[in-house]
C-alpha positions in Angstrom: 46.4 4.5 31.9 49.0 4.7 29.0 48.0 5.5 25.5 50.2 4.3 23.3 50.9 3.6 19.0 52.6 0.4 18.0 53.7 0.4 14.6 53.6 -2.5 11.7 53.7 -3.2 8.4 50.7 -2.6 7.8 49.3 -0.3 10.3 49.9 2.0 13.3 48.1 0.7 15.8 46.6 2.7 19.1 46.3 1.1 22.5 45.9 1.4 25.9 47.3 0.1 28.8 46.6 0.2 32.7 49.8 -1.2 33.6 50.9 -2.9 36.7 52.2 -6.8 37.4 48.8 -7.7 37.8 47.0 -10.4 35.1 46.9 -9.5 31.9 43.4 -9.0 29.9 43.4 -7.8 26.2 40.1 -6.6 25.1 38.8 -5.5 21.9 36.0 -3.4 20.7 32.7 -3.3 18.6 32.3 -2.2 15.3 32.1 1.8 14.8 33.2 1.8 18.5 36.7 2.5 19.7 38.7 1.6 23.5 37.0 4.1 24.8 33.6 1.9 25.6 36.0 0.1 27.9 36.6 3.0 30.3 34.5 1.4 33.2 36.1 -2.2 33.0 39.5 -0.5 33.1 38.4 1.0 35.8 36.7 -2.0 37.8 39.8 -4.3 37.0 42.7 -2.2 37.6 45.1 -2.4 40.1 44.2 -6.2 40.1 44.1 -6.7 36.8 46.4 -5.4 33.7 43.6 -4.5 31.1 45.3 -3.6 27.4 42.6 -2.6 24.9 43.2 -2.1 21.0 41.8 0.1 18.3 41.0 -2.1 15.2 41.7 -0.9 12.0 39.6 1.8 10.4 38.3 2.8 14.3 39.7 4.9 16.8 43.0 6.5 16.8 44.6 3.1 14.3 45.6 4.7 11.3 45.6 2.2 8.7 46.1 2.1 4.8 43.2 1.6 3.9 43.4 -2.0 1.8 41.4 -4.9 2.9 41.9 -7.4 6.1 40.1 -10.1 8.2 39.6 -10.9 11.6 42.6 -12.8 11.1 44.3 -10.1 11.3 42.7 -8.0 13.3 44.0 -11.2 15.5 47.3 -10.7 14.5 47.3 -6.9 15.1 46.2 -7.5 19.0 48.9 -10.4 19.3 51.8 -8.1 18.0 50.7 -5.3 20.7 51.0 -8.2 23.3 54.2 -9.7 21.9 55.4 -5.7 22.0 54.4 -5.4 25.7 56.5 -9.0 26.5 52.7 -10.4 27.6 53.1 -14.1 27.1 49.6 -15.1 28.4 46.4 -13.0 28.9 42.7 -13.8 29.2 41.6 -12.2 25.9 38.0 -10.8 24.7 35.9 -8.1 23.1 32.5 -7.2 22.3 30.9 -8.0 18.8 33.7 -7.7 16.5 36.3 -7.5 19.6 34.8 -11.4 19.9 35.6 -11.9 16.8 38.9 -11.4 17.0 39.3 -12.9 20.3 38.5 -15.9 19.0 40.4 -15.8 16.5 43.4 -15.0 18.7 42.2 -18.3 20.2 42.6 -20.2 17.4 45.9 -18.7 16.3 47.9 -19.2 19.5 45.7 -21.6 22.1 48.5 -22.1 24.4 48.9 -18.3 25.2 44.8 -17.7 25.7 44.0 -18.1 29.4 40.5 -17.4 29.3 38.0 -15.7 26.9 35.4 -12.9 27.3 32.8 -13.1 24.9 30.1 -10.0 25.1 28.0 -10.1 22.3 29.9 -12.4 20.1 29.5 -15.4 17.8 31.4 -18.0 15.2 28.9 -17.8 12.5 29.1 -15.6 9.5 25.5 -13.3 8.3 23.3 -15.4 6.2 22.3 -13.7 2.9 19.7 -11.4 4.2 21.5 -10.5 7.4 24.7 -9.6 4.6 22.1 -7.5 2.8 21.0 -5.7 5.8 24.3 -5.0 7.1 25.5 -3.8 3.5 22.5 -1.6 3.0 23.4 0.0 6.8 27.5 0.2 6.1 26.8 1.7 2.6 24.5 4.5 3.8 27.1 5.2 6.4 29.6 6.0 4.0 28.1 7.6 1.3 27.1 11.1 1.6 24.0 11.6 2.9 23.0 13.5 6.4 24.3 11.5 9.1 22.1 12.1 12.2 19.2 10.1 10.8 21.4 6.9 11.0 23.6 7.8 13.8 20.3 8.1 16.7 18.6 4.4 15.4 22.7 3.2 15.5 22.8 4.9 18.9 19.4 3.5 19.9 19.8 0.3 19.1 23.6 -0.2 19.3 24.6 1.6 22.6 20.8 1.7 23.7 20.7 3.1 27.7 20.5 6.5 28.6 20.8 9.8 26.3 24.3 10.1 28.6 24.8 7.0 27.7 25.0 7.3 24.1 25.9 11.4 23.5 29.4 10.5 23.5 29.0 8.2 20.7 26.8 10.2 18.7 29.3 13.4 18.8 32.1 10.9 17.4 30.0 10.2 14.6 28.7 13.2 13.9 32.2 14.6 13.6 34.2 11.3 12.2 35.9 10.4 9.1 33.1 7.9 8.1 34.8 6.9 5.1 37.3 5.2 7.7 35.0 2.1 7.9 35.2 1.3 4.4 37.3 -1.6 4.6 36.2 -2.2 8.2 32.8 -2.7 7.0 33.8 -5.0 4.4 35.4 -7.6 6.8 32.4 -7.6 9.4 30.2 -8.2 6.3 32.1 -10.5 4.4 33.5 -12.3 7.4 33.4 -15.9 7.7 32.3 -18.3 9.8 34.1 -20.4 11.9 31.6 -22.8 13.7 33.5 -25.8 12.3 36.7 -24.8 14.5 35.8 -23.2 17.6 35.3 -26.4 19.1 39.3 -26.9 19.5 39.2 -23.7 21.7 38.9 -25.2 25.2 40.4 -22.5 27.7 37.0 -21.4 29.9 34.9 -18.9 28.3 32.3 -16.0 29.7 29.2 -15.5 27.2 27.0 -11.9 28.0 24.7 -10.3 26.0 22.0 -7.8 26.7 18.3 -8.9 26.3 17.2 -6.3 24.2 20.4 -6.8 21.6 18.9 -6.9 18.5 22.2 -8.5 17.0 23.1 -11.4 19.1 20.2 -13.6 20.2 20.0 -15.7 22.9 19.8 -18.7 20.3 23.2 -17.2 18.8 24.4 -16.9 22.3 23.8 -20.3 23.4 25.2 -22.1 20.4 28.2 -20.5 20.8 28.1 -21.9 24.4 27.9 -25.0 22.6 30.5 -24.8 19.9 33.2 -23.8 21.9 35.3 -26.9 23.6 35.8 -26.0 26.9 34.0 -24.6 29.9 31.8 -22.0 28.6 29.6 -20.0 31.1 26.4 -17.8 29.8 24.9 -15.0 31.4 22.0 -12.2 30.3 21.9 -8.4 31.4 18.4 -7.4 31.2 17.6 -3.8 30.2 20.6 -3.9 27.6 21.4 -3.9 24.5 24.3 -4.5 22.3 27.0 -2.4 24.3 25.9 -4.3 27.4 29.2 -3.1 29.3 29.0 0.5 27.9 25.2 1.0 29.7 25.4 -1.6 31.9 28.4 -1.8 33.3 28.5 -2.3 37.3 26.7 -5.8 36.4 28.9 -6.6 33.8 32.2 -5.5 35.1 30.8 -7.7 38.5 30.5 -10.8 36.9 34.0 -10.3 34.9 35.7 -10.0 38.2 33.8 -13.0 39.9 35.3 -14.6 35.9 39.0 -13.6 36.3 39.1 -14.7 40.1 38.3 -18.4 39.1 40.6 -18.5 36.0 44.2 -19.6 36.7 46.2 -17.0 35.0 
């Protein structure tokens, strides 16, 4: 796997790449999370599969200036390492705010979007006391106070799994920048929705979420199912939470492959 900067006007962006001739799948990654949660689909898909993964702004190894963005383009970030890699089509995706992107991507350039995977994803913004909530969390994040209070009810209910599953999170945080979020924060907060448009999306979609994720309901899951305008299949990991393909990943990874192999890339 190559790792890899890309640099813009408005950011140096960090990704990955597996390589090969094979199809080409972009994925992005949840928020306070970084590539690195994809290290087990890289390694299910490849050699079949080219898997490119990108660091969004404020996360990972993406250096950024700080000033405010959107999903938009966070969208436009993940085309540009595409366009830089001369990948005209690719099945794109992401978990939580990867999703959001990826269908953003979607919406920006349809005729380049073979498929989408969706893990823990929807259209709709927070409602008022979900934006509350979310503020409350982002703002004791990056303030001052003792971090390891926060970071093992993120861990728990954000990575969930095993104590191996989670440890390598938990040492990021404890030993991060968390002021890099700032602006991060901002755009999953203030983020808007887009119910009213993901109905022109109609490439064939792949909907997972874990049954224990406290974020994405199954309600949430299957109106997105709903919204979107083309074949849109949905599927539940039990035992899981939000970073179903982080703790979960042999199931996950499984029904990705059976995905890919029925998609016409």
């Amino acid at each position: 796997m190559t790792d890899a900067y890309l640099e813009t006007d408005n950011a140096r962006i960090h990704y990955t790449d597996t390589g090969g001739d094979g199809p080409a799948v972009l994925l992005g990654h949840g928020f306070l999370l970084d590539s690195d949660m994809f290290d087990a689909q890289a390694q299910a898909l490849s050699p079949k599969y080219r898997l490119i993964t990108v660091d969004a702004r404020g996360h990972g190894r993406t250096e950024d200036a700080g000033e405010p963005f959107s999903y938009w383009d966070s969208a436009g970030d993940s085309w540009a390492v595409l366009d830089h890699l001369g990948i005209g089509e690719a099945v794109v995706g992401g978990m939580s705010q990867g999703g959001f992107t990826a269908l953003r991507m979607a919406l920006l350039q349809p005729d380049r979007v073979r498929a989408l995977i969706l893990i823990c994803t929807v259209a709709e913004a927070y409602n008022v006391a979900q934006r509350e909530s979310y503020r409350g969390l982002t703002d004791a994040w990056i303030g001052d106070g003792p971090i390891e209070p926060i970071a093992k009810t993120l861990g728990a209910q954000m990575i969930g799994g095993t104590d191996a599953d989670r440890a390598p999170w938990l040492d990021k945080w404890r030993h991060g920048n968390r002021k890099l979020i700032t602006q991060a924060a901002n755009t999953l907060v203030d983020r808007e929705s887009i119910t009213d448009r993901v109905g022109e999306i109609t490439c064939p979609a792949i909907l997972i979420r874990g049954a224990q994720d406290q974020a994405i309901t199954d309600e949430d899951m299957t109106a997105l199912q709903t919204q979107l305008g083309g074949p849109a299949e949905a599927h539940t990991i039990e035992g899981a939470s939000h970073a179903v393909n982080v703790t979960h990943s042999e199931p996950v990874n499984e029904l990705l492959l059976n995905f890919l192999a029925g998609v016409q890339t």
